[in-house]
C-alpha positions, 0 to 999 in steps of 0.5 A: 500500500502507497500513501502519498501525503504531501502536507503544505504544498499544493501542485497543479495535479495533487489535491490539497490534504486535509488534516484527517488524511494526515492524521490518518497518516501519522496514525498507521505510522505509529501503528507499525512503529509499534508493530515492529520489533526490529527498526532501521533508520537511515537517511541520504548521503553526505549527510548533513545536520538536518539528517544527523539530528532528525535520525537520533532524535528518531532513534531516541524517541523509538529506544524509549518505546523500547523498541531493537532498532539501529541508526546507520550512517557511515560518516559522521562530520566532526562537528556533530560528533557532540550530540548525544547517542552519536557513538550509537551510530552504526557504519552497517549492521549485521540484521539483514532483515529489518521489521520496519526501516525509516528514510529521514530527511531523504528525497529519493531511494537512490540518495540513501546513504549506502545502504538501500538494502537496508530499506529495500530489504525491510518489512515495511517502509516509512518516510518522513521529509520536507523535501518538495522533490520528494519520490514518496519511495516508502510504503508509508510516506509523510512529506511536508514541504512547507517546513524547513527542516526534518527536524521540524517535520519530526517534532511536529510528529512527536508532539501528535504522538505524545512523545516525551522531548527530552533535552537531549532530543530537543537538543539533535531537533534543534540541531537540524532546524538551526543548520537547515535554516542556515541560523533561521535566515533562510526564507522557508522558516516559518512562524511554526519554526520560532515558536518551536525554538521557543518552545525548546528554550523554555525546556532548557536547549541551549540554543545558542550553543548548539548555533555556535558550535554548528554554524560559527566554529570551524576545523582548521582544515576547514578554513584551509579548504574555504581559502583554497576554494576562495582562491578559485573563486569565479564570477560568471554570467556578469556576476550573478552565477559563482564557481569554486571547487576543491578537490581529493588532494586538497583535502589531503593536503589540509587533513580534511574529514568528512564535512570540512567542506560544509559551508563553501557553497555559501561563500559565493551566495553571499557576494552582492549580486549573486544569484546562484553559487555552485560548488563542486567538491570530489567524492569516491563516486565521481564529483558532488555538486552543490548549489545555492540561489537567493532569489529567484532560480530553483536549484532544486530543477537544475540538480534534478536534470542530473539525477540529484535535487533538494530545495528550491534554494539549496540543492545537489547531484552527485555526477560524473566528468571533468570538473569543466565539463560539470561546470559547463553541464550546470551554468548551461541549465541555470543560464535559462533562469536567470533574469 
């Protein structure tokens, strides 16, 4: 059985949802959470602070429901290596075939972090995002565009459910609302997100730590890597696309870890008049495209042309070639939106 829901977004083809076919949603979710005996969590690739804290916020929640279950995430960015539960992180497991396996904060079924089988393998299948080009892969799909986070998606699920938010899981949800929001700057933060923020504050999150340890601090590799890239910097399109890249070997030259690269994206987008900034860093799968946009190009279509996709303002796609001919592939798509 496919249950598409699709919460705070409405396209031409869908009919808009009513809250009780979500909460009819939320209710056969929690009906196999409480079935299976043995959970998986899993989230995409490279995965960011939204991921990371959506799945132990999860793993938590589910682990105080008394439940056998297992978070697998093969990389952990040094940054959030803070949080707690964070040593309970598996790199693979031994169980080859879960109850019930959750995608978190994933788009599509070929964005998970390594371990599709995991998933495919699964009794049952749940998905929880924000992301608008979401595929509804699960068997269970709960999907709210509108928000700006997975985090949020998740608190607004466990607050329905009656689960207890304890600092430490506010702690992970806060986590992924404040590095999805860039720091609550970015346009989709809504009026629900503050009251959230508030909401954990009163319960004792420390809210700035979590922004400064998140977004303000950084590894010294990570700054030789932000110089690097800086240093390559290009203006394009009259000054409304930028381009930088880094590659393996710088990473080895600085001792770079997993997520030193965060954040460089970023750097081109804040320039004055720039509208799109695009970002190409090396993976093990080929080259890993990141794009930004401030105002008016949807990212998010450019990196689905390539297999990828995410946000209307902040996007990806893992793809193959040269480091030019990538570049020439991605500004050939954002050149037809830009104005």
């Amino acid at each position: 059985m496919k249950i598409r829901i699709n919460v705070g977004l409405q396209k031409s083809n869908e009919k808009k949802v009513g809250k009780g076919e979500k909460m009819s949603t939320l209710d056969e979710i929690l009906k196999e959470i409480n079935k299976a005996k043995s959970i998986v969590i899993l989230t995409h690739k490279n995965p960011d602070g939204d991921a990371i804290g959506s799945s132990l916020a999860m793993y938590q929640c589910l682990k105080k429901l008394g439940k056998n279950v297992d978070m697998i995430i093969p990389e952990i960015p040094r940054a959030f290596k803070i949080l707690p539960c964070i040593d309970e992180v598996k790199k693979e497991s031994d169980i080859k075939n879960y109850d019930l396996a959750i995608s978190l904060d994933c788009a599509s079924i070929k964005l998970l972090n390594g371990w599709l089988n995991y998933f495919d393998d699964a009794n049952e299948r749940i998905v929880i995002d924000h992301h608008s080009s979401n595929s509804m892969f699960g068997d269970l799909n709960y999907v709210d565009p509108s928000s700006p986070a997975c985090a949020q998606v998740l608190y607004e699920i466990f607050k329905y459910y009656k689960f207890e938010i304890n600092n430490d899981i506010g702690s992970c949800i806060m986590t992924g609302i404040v590095t999805d929001t860039g720091g609550f700057q970015y346009s989709n933060v809504s009026t629900e997100t503050f009251e959230i923020a508030s909401e954990l504050l009163r319960k004792g999150i420390n809210v700035s730590k979590l922004y400064k340890k998140m977004l303000n601090n950084h590894s010294r590799a990570s700054f030789e890597l932000k110089k690097i890239a800086n240093d390559r910097l290009e203006f394009l399109e009259d000054g409304k696309v930028t381009f930088t890249y880094i590659t393996k070997e710088d990473e080895e030259r600085v001792n770079a870890e997993v997520g030193d690269y965060d954040g460089i994206v970023n750097e081109g987008r804040n320039i004055e008049g720039v509208e799109v900034s695009i970002f190409i860093h090396e993976i093990d799968e080929g080259l890993k495209a990141s794009l930004r946009a401030n105002d008016y190009v949807n990212v998010a279509d450019v990196c689905m042309m390539f297999g990828g996709g995410g946000h209307v303002r902040a996007a990806g796609a893992n793809m193959t070639g040269t480091i030019e001919e990538i570049k020439e592939k991605l500004l050939k798509e954002v050149k037809r939106q830009l104005k």
